[in-house]
N, C-alpha and C positions, 0 to 999 in steps of 0.2 A: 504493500500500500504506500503510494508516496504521500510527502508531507505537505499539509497543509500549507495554503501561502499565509494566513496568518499565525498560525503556530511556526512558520521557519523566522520569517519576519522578528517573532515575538523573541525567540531564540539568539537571532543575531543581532539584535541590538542590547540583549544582557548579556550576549559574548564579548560583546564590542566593548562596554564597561567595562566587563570583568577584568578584561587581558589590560585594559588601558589602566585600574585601580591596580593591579599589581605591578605593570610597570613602572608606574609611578613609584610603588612602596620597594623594587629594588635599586629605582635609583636610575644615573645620567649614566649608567656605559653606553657606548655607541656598538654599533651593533662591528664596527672597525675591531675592538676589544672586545668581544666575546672571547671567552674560554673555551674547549671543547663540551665541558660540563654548560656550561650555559647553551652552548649550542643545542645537545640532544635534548636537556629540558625543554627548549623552545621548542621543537619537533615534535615531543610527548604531549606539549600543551595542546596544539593547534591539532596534533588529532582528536585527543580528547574533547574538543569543542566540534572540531567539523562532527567527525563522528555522529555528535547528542545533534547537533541541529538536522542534518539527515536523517535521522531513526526516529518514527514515528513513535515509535513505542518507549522512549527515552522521555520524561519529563521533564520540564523546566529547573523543578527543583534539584532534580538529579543532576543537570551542567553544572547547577551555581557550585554544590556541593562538591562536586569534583574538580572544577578549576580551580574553587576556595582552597581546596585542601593542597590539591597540586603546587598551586604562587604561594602556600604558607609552608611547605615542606623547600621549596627553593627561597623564600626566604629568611626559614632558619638556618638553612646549608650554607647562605652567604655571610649572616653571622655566625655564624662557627669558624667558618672560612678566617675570617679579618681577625679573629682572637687567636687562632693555631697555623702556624706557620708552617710548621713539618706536614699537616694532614693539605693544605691549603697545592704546598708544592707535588704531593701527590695526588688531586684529584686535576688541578691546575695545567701538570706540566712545569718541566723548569726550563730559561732559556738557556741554549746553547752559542757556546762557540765557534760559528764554522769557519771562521777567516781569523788568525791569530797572529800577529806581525805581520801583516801582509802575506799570510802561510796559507793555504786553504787546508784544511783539515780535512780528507774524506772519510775519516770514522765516524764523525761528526755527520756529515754530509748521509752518507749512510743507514747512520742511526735514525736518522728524522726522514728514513724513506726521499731525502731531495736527492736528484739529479742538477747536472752542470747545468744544464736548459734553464731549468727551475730558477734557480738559483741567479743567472745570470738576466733572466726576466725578473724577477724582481727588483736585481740590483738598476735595471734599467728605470724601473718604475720609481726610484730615489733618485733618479738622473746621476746616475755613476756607469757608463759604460763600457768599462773593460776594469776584470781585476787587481792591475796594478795600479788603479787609485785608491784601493782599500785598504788599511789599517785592521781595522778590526769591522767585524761583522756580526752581528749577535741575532739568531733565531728565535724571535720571541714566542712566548706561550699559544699565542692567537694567533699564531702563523706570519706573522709580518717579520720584518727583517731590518734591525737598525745597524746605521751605519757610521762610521765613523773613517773619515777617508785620510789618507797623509797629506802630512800639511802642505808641499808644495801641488797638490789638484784640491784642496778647497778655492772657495771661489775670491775670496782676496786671499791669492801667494802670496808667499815669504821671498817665491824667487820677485814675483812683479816688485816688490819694495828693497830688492835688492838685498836682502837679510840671509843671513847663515840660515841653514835646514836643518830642525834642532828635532830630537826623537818625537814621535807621538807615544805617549802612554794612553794606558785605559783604563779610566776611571772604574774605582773596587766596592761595590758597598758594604758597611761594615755592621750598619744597624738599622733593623725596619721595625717598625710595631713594636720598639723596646728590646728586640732580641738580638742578639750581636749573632751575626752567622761566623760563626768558627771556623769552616773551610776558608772563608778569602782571608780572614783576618790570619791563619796557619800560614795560607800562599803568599801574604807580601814579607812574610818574615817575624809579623808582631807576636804579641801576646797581652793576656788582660789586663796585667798592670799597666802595658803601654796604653792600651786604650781607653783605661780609666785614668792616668795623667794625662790624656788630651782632653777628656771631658772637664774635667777639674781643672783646667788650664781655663778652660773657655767657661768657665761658670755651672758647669751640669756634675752633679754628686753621684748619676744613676742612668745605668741605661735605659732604665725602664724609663724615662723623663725624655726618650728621643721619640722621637718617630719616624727619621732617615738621618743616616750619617755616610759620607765616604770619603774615600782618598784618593788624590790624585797626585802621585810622586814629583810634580814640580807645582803645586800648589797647598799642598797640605791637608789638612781635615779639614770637610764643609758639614754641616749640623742642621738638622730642622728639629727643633723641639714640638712637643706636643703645644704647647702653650709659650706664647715670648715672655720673654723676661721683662721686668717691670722698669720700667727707665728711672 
């Protein structure tokens, strides 16, 4: 039996809320940053709606209840998400390194299922067109690709100004959401009493009191606290 036009009607305009009040209640990501997790949610969602609007024999009450529940279980997984960092990087994905001194990695390459093609179309779509402008290269979570290119092919040279070519480094983060991640803070050499005399240098007693921090070997520690300091 198909559906009524005014029972589908009735249907899609309390879908149309629905998806629109939960959007709202997760928030400004662009759909550019999606997650993979966010991805198959939204896929689950919009079946679960198309579905109830098509089946006669599905109630009104029964979409509200099911979409409800659905945008309430994704958005207690987002806050879960932003309080735990370790479960966060596993449901998330973490980024990768494909391009490291100007090095291309293909384990790297490999691991993330990319091909040169791939790879090489992207870099186009950042307007960087041949690999030896790249410095570093990071695969992000969402699939996008940042770049960080040597400094004589960004767009104001060092050579146009006449200036010595001085190394690119790449910037390390050290602390998100309060938690000092140990792997990069291991890789540049430090350890925790270093990085609580930079805090205490700069006025912060606690990492819990950051919200991002990192290093860049010819500029030092950059700090975003949760809250600014009182002038």
């Amino acid at each position: 039996m198909e559906p009524g036009f005014m029972d589908m009607s009735i249907k899609i305009v309390i879908g149309f809320f629905l998806l629109f009040l939960i959007t709202r209640l997760l928030g400004k990501t662009t759909i550019r940053h999606l997650t993979p997790f966010d991805f198959v949610s939204a896929i689950v969602l919009s079946e679960l709606l198309g579905n109830g609007i098509f089946e006669t024999n599905v109630s009104i009450f029964y979409i509200i209840y099911v979409v409800l529940l659905w945008g309430f279980l994704m958005i207690v997984m987002e806050k879960y998400l932003l309080k735990h960092r370790s479960v966060r990087g596993l449901l998330e994905g973490k980024p990768s390194i494909i391009i490291r001194n100007g090095k291309l990695d293909r384990e790297q390459l490999k691991k993330n299922r990319m091909n040169i093609n791939q790879l090489l179309s992207s870099l186009r779509q950042s307007e960087t067109f041949s690999l030896r402008e790249v410095a570093y290269a990071i695969l992000e979570s969402n699939g996008s690709i940042s770049i960080l290119k040597k400094n004589k092919y960004q767009k104001v040279t060092l050579e146009d100004l006449n200036l010595p070519v001085s190394t690119t480094y790449l910037c390390t983060t050290l602390i998100t959401d309060g938690e000092i991640i140990d792997d990069n803070l291991k890789e540049l050499g430090f350890n925790h009493d270093w990085l609580m005399s930079q805090l205490i240098s700069h006025g912060y007693n606690r990492p819990e009191d950051i919200v991002y921090a990192d290093w860049l070997y010819d500029d030092g520690i950059y700090i975003v606290p949760y809250q600014s300091k009182k002038a």
